[in-house]
PyMOL Python script that loads the backbone (N, CA, C, O; Angstrom):
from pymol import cmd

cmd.read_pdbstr("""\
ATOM      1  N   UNK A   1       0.843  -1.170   0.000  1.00  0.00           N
ATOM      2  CA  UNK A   1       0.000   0.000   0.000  1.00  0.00           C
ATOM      3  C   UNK A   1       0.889   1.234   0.000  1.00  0.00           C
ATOM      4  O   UNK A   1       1.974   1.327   0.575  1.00  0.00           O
ATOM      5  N   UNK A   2       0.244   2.228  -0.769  1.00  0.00           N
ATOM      6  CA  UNK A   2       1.394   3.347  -0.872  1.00  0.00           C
ATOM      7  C   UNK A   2       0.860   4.157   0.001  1.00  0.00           C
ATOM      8  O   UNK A   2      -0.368   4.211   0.071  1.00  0.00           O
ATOM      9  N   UNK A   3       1.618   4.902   0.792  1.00  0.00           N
ATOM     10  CA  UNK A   3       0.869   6.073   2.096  1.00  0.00           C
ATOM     11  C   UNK A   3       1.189   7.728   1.148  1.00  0.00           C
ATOM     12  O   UNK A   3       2.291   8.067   0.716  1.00  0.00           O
ATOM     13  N   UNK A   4       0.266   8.300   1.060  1.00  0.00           N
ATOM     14  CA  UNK A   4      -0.069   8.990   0.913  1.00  0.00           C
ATOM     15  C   UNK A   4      -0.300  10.182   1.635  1.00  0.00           C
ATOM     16  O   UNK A   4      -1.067  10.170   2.599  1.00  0.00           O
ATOM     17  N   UNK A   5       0.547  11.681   1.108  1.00  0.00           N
ATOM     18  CA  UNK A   5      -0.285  12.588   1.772  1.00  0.00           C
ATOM     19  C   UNK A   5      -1.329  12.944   1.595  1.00  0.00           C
ATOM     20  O   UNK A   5      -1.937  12.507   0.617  1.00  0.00           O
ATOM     21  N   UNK A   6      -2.166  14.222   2.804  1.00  0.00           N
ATOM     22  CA  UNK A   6      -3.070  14.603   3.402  1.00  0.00           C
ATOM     23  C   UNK A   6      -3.229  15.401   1.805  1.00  0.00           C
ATOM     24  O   UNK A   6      -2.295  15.929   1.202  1.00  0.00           O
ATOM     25  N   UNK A   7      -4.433  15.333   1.409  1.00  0.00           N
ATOM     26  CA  UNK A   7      -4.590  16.659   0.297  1.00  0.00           C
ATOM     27  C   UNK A   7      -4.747  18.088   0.684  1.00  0.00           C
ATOM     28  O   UNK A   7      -5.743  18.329   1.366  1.00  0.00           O
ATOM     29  N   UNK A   8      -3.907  19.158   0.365  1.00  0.00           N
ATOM     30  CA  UNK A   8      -3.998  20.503   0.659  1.00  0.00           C
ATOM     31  C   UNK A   8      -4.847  21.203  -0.320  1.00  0.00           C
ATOM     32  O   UNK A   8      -4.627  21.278  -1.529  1.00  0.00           O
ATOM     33  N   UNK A   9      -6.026  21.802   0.445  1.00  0.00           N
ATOM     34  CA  UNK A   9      -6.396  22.651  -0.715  1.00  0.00           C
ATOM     35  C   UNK A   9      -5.423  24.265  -1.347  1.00  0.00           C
ATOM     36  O   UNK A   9      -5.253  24.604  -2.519  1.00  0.00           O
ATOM     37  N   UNK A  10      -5.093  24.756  -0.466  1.00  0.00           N
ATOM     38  CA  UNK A  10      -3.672  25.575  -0.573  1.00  0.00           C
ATOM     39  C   UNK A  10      -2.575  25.515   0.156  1.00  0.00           C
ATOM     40  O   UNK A  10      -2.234  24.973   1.207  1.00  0.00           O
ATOM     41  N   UNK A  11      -1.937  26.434  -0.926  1.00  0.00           N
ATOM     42  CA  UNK A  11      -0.694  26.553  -0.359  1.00  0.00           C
ATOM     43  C   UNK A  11      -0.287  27.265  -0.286  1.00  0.00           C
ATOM     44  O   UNK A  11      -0.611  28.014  -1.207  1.00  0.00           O
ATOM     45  N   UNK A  12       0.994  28.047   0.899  1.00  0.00           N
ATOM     46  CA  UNK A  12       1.432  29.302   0.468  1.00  0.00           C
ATOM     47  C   UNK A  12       2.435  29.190  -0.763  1.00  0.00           C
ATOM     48  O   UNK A  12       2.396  28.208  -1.505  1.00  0.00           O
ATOM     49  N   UNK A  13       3.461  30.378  -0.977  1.00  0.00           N
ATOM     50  CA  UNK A  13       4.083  30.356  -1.494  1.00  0.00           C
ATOM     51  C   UNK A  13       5.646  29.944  -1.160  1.00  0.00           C
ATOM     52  O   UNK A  13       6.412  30.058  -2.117  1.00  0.00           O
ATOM     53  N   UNK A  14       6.303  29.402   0.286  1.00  0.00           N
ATOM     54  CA  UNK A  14       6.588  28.667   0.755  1.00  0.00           C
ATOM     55  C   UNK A  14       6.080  27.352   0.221  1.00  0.00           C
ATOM     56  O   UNK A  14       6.232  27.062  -0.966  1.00  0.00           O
ATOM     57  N   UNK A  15       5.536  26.629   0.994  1.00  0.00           N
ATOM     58  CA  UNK A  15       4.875  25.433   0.556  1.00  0.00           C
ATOM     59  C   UNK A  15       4.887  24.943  -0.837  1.00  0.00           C
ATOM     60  O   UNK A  15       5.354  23.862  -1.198  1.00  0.00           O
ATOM     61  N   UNK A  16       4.210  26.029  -1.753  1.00  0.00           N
ATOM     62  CA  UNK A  16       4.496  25.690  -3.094  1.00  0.00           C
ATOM     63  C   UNK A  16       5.785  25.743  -3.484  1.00  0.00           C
ATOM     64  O   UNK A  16       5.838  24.664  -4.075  1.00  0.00           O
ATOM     65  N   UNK A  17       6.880  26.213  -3.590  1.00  0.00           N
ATOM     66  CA  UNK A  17       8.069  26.098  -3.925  1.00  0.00           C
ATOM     67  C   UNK A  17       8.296  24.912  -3.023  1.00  0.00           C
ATOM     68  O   UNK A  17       8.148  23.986  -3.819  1.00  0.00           O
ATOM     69  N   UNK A  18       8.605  24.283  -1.675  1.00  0.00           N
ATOM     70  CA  UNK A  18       8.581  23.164  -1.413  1.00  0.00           C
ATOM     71  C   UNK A  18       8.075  21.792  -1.894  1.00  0.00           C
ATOM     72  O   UNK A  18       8.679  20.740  -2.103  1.00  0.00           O
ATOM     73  N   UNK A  19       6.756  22.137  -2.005  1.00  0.00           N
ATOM     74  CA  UNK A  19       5.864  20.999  -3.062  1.00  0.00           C
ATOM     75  C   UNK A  19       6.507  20.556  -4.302  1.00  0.00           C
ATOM     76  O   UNK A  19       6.360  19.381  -4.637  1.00  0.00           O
ATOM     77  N   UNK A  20       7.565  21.772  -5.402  1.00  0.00           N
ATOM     78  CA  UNK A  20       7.561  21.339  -6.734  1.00  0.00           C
ATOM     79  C   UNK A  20       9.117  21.275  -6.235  1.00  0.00           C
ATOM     80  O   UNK A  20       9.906  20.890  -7.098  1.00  0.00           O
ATOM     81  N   UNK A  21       9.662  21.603  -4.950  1.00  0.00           N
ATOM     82  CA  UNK A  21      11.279  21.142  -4.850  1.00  0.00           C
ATOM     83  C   UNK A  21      12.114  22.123  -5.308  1.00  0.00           C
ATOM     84  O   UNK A  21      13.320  22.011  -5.529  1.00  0.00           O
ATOM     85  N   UNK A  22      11.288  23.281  -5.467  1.00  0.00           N
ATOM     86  CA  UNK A  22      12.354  24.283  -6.055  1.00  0.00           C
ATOM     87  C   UNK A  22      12.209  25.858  -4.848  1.00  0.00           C
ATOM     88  O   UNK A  22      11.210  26.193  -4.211  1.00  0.00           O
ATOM     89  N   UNK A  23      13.192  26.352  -4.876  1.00  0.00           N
ATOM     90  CA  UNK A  23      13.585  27.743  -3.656  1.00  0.00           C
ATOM     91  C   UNK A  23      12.181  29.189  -4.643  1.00  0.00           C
ATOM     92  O   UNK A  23      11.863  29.433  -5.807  1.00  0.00           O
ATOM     93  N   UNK A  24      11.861  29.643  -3.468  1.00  0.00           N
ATOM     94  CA  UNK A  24      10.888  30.273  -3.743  1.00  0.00           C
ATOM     95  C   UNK A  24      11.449  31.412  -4.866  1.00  0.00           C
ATOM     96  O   UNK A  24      10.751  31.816  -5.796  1.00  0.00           O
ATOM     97  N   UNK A  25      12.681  31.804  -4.638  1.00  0.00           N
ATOM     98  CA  UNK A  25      12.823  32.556  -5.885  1.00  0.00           C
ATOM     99  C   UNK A  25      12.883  32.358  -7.248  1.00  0.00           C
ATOM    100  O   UNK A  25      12.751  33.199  -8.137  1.00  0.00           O
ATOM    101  N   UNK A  26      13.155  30.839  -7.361  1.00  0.00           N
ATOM    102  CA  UNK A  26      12.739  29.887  -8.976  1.00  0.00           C
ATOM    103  C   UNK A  26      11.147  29.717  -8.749  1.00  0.00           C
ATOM    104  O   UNK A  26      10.667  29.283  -9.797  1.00  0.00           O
ATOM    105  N   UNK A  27      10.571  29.824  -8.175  1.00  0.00           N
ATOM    106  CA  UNK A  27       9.150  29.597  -7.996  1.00  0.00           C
ATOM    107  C   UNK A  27       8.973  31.304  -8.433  1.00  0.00           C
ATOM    108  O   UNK A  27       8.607  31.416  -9.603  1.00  0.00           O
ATOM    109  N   UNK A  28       9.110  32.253  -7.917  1.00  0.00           N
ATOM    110  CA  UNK A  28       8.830  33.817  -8.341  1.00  0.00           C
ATOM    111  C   UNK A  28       9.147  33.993  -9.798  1.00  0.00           C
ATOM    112  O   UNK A  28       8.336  34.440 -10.610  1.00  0.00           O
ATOM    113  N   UNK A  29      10.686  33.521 -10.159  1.00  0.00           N
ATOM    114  CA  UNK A  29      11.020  33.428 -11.770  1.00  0.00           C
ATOM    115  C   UNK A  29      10.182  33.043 -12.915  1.00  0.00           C
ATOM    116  O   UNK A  29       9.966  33.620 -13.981  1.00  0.00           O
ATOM    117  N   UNK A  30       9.739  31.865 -12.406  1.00  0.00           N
ATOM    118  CA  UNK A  30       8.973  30.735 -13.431  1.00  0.00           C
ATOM    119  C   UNK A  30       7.118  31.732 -13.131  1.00  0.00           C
ATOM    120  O   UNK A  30       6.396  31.663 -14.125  1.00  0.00           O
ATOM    121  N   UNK A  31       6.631  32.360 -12.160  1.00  0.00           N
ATOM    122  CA  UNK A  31       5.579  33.284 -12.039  1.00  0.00           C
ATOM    123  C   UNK A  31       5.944  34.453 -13.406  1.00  0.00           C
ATOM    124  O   UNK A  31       5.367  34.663 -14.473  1.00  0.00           O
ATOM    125  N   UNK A  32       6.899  34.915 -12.911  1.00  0.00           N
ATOM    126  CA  UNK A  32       7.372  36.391 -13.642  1.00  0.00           C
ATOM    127  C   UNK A  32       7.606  35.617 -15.115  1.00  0.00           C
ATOM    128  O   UNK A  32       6.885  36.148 -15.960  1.00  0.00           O
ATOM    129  N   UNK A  33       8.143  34.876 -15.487  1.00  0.00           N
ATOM    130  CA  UNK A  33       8.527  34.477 -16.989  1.00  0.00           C
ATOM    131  C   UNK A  33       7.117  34.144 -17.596  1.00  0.00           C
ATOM    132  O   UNK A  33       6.793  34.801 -18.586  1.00  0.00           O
ATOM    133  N   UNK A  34       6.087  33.034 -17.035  1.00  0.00           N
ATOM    134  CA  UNK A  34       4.882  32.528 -17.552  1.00  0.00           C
ATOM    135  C   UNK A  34       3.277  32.767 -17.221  1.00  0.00           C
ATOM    136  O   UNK A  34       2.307  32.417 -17.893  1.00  0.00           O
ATOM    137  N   UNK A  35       3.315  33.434 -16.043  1.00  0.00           N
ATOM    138  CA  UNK A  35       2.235  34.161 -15.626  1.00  0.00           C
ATOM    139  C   UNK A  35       1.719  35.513 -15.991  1.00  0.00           C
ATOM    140  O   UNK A  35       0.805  35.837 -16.748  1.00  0.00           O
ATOM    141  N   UNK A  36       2.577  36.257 -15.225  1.00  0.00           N
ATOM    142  CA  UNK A  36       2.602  37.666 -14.737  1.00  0.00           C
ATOM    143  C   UNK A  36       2.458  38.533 -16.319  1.00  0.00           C
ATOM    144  O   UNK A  36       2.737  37.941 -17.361  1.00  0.00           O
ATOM    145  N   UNK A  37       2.053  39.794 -16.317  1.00  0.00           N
ATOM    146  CA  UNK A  37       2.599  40.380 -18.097  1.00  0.00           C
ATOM    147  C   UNK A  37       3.717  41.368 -17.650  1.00  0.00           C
ATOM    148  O   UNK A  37       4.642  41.615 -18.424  1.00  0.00           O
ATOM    149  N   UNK A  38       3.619  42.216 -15.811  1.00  0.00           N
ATOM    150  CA  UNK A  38       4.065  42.754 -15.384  1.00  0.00           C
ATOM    151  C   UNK A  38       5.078  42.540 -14.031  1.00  0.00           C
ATOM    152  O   UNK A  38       4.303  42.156 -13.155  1.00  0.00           O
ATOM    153  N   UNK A  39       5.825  42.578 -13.714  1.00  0.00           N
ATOM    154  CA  UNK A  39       6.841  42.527 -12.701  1.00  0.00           C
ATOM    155  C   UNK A  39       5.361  43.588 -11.790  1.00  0.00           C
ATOM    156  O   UNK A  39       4.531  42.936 -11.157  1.00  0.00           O
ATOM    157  N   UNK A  40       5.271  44.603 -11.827  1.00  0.00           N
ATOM    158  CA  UNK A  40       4.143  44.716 -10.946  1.00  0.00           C
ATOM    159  C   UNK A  40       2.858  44.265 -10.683  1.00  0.00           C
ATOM    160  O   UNK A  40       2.049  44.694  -9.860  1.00  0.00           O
ATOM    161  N   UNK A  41       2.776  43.487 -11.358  1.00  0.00           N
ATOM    162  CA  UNK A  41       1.164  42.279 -11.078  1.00  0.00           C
ATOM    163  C   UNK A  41       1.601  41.590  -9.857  1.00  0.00           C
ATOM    164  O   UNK A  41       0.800  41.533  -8.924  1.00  0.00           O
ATOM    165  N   UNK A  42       2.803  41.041  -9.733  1.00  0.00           N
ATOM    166  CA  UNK A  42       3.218  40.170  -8.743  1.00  0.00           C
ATOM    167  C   UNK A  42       3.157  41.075  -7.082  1.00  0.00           C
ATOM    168  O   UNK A  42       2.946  40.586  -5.972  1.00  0.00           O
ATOM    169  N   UNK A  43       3.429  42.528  -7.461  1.00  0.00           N
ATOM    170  CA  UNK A  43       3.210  43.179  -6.021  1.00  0.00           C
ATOM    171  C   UNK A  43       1.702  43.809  -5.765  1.00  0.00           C
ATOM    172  O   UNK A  43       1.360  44.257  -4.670  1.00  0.00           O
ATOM    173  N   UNK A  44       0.973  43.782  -6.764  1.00  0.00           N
ATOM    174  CA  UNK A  44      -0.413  44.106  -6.836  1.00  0.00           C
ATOM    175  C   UNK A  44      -1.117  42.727  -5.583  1.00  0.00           C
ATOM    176  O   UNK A  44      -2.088  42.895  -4.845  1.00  0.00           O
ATOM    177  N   UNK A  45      -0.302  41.505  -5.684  1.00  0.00           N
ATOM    178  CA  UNK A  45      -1.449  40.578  -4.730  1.00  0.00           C
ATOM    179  C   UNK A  45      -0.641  40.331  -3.488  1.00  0.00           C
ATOM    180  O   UNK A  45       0.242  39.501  -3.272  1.00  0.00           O
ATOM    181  N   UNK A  46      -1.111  41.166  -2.805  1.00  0.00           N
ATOM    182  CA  UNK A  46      -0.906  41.007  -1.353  1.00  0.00           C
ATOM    183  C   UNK A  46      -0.399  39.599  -0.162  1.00  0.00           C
ATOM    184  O   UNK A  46       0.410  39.870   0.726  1.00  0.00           O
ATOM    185  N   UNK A  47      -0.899  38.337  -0.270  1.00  0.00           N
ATOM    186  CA  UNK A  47      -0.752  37.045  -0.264  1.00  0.00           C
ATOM    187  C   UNK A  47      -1.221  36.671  -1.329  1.00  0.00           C
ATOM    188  O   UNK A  47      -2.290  36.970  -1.860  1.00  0.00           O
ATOM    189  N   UNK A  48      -0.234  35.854  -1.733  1.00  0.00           N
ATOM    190  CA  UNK A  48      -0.143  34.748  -2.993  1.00  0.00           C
ATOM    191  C   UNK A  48      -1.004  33.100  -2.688  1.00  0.00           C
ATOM    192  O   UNK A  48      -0.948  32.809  -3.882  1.00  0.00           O
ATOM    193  N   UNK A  49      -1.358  32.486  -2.377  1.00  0.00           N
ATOM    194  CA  UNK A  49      -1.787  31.123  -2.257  1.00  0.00           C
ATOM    195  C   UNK A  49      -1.923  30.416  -3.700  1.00  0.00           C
ATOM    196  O   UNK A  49      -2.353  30.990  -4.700  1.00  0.00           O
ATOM    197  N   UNK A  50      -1.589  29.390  -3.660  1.00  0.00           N
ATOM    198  CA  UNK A  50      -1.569  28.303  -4.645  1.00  0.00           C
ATOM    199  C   UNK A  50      -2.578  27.296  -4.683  1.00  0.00           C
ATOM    200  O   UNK A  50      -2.896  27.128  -3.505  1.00  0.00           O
ATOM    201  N   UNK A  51      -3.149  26.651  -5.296  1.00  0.00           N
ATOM    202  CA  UNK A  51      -4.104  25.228  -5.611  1.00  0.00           C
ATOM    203  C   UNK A  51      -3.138  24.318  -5.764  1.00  0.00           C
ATOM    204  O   UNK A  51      -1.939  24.596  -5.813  1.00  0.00           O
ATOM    205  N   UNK A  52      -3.716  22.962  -5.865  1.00  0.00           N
ATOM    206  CA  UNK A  52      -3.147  22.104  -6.263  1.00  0.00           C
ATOM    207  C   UNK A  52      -3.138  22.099  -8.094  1.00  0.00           C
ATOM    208  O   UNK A  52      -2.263  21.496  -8.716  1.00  0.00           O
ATOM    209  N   UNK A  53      -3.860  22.598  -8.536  1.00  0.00           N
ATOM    210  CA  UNK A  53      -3.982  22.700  -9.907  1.00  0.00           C
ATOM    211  C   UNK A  53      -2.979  23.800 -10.646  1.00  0.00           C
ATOM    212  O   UNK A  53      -2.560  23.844 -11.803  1.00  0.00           O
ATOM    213  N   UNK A  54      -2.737  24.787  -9.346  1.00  0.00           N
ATOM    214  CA  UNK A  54      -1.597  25.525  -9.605  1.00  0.00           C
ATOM    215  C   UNK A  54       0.080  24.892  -9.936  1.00  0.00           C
ATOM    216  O   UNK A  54       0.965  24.970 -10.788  1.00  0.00           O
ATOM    217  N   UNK A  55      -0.141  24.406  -8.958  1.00  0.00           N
ATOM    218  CA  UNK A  55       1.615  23.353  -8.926  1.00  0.00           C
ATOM    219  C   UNK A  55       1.636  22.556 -10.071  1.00  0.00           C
ATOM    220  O   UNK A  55       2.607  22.346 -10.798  1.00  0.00           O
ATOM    221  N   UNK A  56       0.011  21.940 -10.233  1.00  0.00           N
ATOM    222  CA  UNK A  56       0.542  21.245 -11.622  1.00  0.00           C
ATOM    223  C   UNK A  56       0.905  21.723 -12.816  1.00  0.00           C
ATOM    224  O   UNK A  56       1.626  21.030 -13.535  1.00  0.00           O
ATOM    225  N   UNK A  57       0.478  22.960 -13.223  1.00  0.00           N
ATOM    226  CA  UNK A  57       0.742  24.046 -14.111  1.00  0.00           C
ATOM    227  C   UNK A  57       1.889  24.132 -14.558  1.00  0.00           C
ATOM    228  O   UNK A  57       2.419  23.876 -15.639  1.00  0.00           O
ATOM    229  N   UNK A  58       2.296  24.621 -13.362  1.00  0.00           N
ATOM    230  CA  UNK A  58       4.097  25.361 -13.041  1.00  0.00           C
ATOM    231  C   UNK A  58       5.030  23.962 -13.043  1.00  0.00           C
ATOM    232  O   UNK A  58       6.193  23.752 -13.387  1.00  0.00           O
ATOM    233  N   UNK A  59       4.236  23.320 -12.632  1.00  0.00           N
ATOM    234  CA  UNK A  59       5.814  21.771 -13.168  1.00  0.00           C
ATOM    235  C   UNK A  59       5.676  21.672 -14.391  1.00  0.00           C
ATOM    236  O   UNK A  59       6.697  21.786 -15.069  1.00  0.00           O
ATOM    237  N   UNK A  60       4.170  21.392 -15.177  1.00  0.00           N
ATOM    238  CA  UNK A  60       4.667  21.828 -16.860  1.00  0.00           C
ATOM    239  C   UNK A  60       4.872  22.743 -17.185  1.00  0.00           C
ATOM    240  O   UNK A  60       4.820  22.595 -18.406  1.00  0.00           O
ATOM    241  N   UNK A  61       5.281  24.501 -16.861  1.00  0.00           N
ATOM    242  CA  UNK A  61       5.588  25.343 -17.230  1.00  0.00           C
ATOM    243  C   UNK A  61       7.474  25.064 -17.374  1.00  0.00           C
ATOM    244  O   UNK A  61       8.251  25.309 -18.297  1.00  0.00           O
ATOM    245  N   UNK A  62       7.692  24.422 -15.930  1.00  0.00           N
ATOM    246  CA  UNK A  62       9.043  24.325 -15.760  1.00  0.00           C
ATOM    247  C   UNK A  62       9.768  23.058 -15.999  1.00  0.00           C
ATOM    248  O   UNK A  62      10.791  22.621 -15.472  1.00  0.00           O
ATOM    249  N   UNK A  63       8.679  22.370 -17.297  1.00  0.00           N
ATOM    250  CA  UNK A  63       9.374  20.742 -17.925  1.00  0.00           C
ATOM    251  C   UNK A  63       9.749  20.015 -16.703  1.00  0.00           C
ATOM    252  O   UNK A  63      10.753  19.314 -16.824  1.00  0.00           O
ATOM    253  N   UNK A  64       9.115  20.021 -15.439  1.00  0.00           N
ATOM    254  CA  UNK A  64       9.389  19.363 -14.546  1.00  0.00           C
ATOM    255  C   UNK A  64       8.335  17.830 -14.367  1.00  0.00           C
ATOM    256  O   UNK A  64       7.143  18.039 -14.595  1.00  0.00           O
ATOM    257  N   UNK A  65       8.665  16.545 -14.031  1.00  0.00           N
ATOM    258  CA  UNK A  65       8.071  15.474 -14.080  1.00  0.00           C
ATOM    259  C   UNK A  65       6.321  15.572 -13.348  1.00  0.00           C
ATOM    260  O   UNK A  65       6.329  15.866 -12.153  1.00  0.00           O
ATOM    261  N   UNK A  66       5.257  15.404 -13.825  1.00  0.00           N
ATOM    262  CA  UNK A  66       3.972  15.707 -13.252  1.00  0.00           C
ATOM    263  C   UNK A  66       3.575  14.395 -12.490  1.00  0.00           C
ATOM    264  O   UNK A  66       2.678  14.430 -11.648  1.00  0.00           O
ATOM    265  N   UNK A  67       4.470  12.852 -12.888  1.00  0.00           N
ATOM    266  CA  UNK A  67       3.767  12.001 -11.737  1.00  0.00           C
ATOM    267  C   UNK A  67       4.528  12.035 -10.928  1.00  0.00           C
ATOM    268  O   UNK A  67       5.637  12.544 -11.091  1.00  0.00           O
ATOM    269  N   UNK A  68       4.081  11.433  -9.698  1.00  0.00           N
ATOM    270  CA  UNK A  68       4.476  11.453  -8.014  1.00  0.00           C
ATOM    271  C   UNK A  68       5.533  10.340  -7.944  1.00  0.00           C
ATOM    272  O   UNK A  68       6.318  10.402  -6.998  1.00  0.00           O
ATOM    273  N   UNK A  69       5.651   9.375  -8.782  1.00  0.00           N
ATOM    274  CA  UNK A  69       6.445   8.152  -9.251  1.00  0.00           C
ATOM    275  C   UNK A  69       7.621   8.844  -9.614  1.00  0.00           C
ATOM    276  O   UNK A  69       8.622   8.426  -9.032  1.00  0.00           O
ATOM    277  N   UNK A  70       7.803   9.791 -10.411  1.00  0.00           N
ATOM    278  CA  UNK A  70       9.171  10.423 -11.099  1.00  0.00           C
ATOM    279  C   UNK A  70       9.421  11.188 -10.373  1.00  0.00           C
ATOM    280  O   UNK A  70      10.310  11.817 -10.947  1.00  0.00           O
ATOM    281  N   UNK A  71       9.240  11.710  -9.280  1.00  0.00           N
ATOM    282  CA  UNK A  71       9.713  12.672  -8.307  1.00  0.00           C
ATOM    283  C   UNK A  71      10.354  12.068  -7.517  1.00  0.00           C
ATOM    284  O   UNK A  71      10.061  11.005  -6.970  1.00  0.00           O
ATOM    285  N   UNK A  72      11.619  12.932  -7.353  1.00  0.00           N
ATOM    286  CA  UNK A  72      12.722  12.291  -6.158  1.00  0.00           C
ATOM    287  C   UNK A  72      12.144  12.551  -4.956  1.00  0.00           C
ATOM    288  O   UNK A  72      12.703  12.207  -3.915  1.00  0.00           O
TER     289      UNK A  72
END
""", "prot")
cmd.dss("prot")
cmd.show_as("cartoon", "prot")
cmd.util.cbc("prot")
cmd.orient("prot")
């Protein structure tokens, strides 16, 4: 049986850079390169929170592996 985590409905932005394994400032980069249109959109939102549908996004934004099997 495989144990499994708890499902989060969010996350901060901590957390999310933890979740996909990468330091929150490659998590801000990969925002600013594929999200954002503006470097000031990103200071326009006060707290940031993430979905789980978010993280999956941003690992294919950042060619990073999407099953839980290919993750170190």
């Amino acid at each position: 049986m495989l144990a499994t985590r708890p499902t989060k409905s969010q996350f901060s932005e901590t957390e999310a850079a933890e979740e996909l394994g990468i330091s929150v400032e490659r998590l801000r980069t990969l925002i600013r390169n594929h999200v954002v249109e503006k470097d000031e959109d990103l200071t326009n939102v006060p707290v940031t929170t993430f979905q789980p549908s978010d993280l999956l996004i941003l690992r294919l934004l950042a060619g990073m592996p999407t099953d839980p099997r290919q993750m170190g």
